[in-house]
Residue, then its C-alpha position, 0 to 999 in steps of 0.5 A: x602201349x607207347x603214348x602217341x604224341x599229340x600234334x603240335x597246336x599253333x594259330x597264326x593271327x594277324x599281328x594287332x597294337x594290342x599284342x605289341x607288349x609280348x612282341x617287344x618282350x621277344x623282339x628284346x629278348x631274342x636280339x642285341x639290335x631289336x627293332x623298335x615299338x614304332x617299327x611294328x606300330x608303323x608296319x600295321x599302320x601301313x598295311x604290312x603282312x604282320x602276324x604272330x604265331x600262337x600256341x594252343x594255350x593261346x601263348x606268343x610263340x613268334x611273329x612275322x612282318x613282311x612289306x609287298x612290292x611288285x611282284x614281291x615279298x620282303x620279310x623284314x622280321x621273322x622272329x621266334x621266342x628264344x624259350x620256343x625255338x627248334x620246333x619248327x615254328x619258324x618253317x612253319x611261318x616261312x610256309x605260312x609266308x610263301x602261301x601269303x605270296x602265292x595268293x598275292x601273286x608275288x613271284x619272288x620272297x626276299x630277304x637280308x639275315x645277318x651273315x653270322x646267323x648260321x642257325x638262319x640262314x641254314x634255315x633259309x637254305x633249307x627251304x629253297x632260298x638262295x644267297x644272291x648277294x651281300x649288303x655291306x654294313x647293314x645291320x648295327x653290330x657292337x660297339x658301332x661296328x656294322x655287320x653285312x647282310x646276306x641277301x637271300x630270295x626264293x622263287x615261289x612255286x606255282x606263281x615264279x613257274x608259270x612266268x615266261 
């Protein structure tokens, strides 16, 4: 008798200071340019859809922080542990995201991702984002170069559909 695998066990929380110790231990460990303590501690502070993604042993698997505008959504990080990575956790946030847009009202989800990032970007592609445009020298790259951005959007279903 072959042994069912058990479903993977995850709980996305909102992200609070007191769990910005883990998240700058991934945020450093998963990028050459990590954003900085203050970015997450101002994003809170301003009231930014910021959660992290736990697993059921209640360990940081990932995190998000999106700021809402208009009639839209910016994710400005989407992050998952390099140790955790390729098992879905980032679909799983992205989900969790467009579900935060439809119950806002928010019609469209934005985005910039570095333009070497394929393993993103496919990611992106795969759930309905398309590329609508490049910011040039947009992220730091080595040393002080810049790297553009692709600029990527998705409609979000049920909400972008019913507009006229």
């Amino acid at each position: 008798m072959s042994a069912q695998p058990q479903a993977l066990q995850r709980l996305l929380l909102p992200m609070t200071p007191l769990q910005l110790d883990a998240v700058m231990a991934i945020e450093t460990e998963a990028y050459a340019f990590p954003w900085s303590r203050g970015n997450f501690v101002d994003s809170i502070a301003s009231g930014y859809a910021a959660s992290v993604l736990y697993d059921g042993e209640g360990r940081i698997l990932g995190y998000f922080v999106a700021m809402a505008g208009v009639d839209e959504m910016h994710l400005l990080n989407i992050t998952v542990a390099p140790q955790a990575q390729h098992r879905g956790h980032a679909l799983y946030m992205l989900d969790a995201l467009v579900d935060l847009c439809q119950a806002r009202g928010a019609v469209q989800l934005w985005l910039e991702v570095r333009e070497t990032n394929a393993r993103a970007r496919a990611i992106y592609l795969r759930r309905g984002f398309v590329h609508v445009g490049v910011r040039r020298g947009y992220y730091p790259a080595p040393q002080g170069q810049r790297e553009d951005a692709a600029v990527m959007s998705l409609a979000i279903p049920g909400v972008a559909d019913g507009l006229e």
